[in-house]
N, CA, C and O of each residue as an XYZ file, in Angstrom:
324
protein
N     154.457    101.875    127.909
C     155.805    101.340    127.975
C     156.161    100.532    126.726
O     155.375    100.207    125.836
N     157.629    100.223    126.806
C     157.799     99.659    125.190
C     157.608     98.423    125.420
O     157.708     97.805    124.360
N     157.399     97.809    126.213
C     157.212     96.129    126.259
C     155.725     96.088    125.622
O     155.435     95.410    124.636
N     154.733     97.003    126.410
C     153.422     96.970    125.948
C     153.235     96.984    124.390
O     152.456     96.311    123.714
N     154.071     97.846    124.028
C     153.490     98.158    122.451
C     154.286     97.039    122.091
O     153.628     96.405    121.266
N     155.325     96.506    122.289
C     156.013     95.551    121.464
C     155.265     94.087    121.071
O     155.427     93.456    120.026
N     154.103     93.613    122.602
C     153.734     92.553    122.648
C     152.075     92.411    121.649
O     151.288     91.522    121.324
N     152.229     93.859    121.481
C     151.222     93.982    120.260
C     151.455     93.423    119.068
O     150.560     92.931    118.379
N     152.906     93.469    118.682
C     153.480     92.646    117.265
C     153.143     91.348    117.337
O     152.912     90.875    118.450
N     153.043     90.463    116.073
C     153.004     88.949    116.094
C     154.703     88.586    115.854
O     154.870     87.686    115.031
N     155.703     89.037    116.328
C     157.029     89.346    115.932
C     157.812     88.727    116.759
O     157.080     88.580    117.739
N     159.204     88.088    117.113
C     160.109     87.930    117.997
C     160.824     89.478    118.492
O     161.133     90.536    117.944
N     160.864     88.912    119.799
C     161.137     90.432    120.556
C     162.214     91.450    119.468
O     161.769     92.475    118.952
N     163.260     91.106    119.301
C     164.001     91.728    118.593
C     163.759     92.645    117.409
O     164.233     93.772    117.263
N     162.806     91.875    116.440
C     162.091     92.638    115.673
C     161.128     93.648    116.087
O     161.339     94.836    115.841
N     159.932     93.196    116.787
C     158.758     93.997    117.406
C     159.913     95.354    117.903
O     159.474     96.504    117.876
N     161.279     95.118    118.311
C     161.643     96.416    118.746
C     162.385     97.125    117.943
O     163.023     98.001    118.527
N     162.561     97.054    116.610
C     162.862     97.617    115.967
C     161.680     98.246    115.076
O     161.871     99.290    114.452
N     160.551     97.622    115.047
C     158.945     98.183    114.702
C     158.901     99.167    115.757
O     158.564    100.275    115.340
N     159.120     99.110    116.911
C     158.356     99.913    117.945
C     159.727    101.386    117.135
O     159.372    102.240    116.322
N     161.139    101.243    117.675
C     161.717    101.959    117.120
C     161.797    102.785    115.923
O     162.344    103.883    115.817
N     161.062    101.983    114.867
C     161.214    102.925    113.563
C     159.881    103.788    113.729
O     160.079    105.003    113.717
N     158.488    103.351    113.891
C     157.700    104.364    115.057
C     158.190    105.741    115.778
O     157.856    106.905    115.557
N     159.093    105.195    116.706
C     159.206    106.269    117.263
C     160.624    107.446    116.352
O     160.706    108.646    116.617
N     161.158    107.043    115.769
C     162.005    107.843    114.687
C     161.528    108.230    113.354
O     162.286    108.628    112.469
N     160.103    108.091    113.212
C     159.828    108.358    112.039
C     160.196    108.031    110.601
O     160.270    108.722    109.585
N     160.467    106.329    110.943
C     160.873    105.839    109.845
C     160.267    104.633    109.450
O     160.973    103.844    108.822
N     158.670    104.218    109.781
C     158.594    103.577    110.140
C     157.913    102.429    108.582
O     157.367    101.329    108.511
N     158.213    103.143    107.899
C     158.277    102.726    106.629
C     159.383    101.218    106.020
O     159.131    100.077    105.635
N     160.326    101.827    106.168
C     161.660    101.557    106.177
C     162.194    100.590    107.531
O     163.216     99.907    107.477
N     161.562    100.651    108.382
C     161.682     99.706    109.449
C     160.904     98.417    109.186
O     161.485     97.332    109.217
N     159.734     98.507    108.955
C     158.913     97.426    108.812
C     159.265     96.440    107.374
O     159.220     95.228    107.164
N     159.608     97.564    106.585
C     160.052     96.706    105.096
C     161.017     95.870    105.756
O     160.915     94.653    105.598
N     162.269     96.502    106.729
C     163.739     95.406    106.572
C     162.448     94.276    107.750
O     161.819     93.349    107.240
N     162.347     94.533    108.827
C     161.408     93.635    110.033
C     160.998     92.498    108.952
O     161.488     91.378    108.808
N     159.811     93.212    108.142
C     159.298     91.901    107.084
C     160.099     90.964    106.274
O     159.818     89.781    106.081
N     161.510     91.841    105.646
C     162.150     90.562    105.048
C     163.132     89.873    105.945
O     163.513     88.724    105.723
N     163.588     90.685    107.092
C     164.169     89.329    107.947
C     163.016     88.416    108.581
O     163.489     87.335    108.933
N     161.954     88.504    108.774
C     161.330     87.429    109.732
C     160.851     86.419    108.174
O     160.127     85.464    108.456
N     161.187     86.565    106.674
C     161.466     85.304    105.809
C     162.557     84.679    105.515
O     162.635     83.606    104.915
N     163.612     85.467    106.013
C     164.759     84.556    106.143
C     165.738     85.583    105.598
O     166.885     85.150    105.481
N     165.559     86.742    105.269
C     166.945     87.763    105.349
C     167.711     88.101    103.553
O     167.195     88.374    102.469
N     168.965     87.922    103.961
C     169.710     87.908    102.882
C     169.423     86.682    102.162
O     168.770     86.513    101.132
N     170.107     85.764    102.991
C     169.992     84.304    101.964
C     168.788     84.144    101.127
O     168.838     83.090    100.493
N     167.510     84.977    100.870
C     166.384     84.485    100.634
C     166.001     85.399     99.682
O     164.886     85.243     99.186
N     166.941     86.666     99.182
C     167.057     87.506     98.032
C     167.672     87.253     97.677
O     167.291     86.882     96.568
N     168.892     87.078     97.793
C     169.791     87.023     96.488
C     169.967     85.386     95.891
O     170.617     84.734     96.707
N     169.542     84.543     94.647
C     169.580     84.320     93.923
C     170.706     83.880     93.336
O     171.721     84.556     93.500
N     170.766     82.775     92.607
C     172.134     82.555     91.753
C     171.816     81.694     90.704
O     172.173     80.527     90.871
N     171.140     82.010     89.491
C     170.432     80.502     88.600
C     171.964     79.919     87.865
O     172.970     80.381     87.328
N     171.679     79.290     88.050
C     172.840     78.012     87.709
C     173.363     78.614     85.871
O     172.840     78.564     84.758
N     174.276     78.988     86.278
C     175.511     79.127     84.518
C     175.246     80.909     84.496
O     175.599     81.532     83.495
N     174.717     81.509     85.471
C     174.952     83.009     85.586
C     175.306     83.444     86.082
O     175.137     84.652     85.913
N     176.354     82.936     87.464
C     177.163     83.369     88.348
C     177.448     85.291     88.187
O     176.944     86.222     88.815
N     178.444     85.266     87.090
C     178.575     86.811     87.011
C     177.652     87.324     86.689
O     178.118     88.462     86.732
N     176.355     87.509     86.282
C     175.485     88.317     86.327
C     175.078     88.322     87.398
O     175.173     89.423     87.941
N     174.674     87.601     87.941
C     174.265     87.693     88.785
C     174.895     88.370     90.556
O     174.337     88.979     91.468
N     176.384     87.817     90.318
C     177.520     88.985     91.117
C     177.259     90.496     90.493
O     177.264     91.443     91.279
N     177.094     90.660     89.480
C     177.464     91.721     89.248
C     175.752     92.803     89.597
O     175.720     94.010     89.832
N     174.738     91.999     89.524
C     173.480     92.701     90.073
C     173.422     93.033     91.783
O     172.891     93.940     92.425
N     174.123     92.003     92.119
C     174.276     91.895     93.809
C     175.119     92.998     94.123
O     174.762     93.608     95.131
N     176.288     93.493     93.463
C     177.354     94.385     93.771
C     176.499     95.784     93.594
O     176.862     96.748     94.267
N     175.220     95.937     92.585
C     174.335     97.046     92.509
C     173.658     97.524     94.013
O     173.461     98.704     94.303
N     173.362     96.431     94.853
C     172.423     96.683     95.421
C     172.883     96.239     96.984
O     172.058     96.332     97.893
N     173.734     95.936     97.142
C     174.298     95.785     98.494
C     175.380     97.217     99.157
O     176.326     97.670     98.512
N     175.123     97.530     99.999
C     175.369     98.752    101.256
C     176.221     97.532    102.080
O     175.898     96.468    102.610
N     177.457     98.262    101.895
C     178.682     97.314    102.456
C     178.789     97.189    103.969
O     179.314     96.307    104.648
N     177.958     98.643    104.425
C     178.190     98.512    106.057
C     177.221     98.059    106.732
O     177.348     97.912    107.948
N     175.553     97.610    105.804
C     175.254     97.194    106.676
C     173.852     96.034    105.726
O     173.193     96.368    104.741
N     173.806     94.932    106.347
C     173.005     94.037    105.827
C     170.996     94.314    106.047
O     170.083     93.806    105.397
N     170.947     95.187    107.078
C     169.371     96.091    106.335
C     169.569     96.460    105.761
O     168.968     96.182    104.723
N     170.812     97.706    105.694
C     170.318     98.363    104.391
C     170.058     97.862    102.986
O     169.369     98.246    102.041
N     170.815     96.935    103.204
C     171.384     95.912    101.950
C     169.701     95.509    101.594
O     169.280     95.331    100.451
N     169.125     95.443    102.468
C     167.457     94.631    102.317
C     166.599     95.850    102.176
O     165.526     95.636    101.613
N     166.765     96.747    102.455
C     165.794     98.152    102.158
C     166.404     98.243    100.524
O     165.736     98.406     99.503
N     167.823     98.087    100.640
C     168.198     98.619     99.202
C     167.476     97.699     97.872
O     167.271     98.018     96.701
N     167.238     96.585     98.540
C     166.658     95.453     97.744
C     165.132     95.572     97.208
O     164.566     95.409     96.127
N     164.852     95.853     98.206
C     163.718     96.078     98.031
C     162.883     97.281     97.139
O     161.925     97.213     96.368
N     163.830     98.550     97.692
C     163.573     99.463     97.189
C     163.727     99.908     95.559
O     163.350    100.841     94.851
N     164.492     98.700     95.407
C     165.172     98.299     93.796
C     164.032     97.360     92.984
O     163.933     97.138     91.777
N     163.191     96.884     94.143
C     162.310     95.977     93.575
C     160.821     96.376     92.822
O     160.112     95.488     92.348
């Protein structure tokens, strides 16, 4: 059952079920990458702004952000990384 496999994660439920999910869709690559950077704190914790580079730094963010959705935005990040 999916509770079983979920309580296998060291994860908050929400995540562990999106691990169990990318598992079962064969993506489970790509599931665990976004799982890992939200359980450090997500968006706020990639993107960056060093002080007097504002537009560069907008303008690297506009590279790599997926407008519809904020995983992808973190797979895209990553995958850029």
């Amino acid at each position: 059952p999916l509770g079983g496999r979920m309580v296998s994660f060291p994860l908050d439920p929400p995540l562990a079920r999106v691990a169990c999910a990318g598992a079962d869709l064969g993506c489970s690559e790509g599931a665990f990458t976004v799982v890992s950077m939200l359980s450090v704190g997500g968006l706020p914790m990639v993107f960056f702004t060093p002080q007097g580079r504002l537009e560069e730094a907008k303008a690297s963010r506009e590279q790599l952000v997926v407008p519809d959705s904020d995983h992808l935005t973190l797979l895209s990040v990553y995958d850029a990384w």
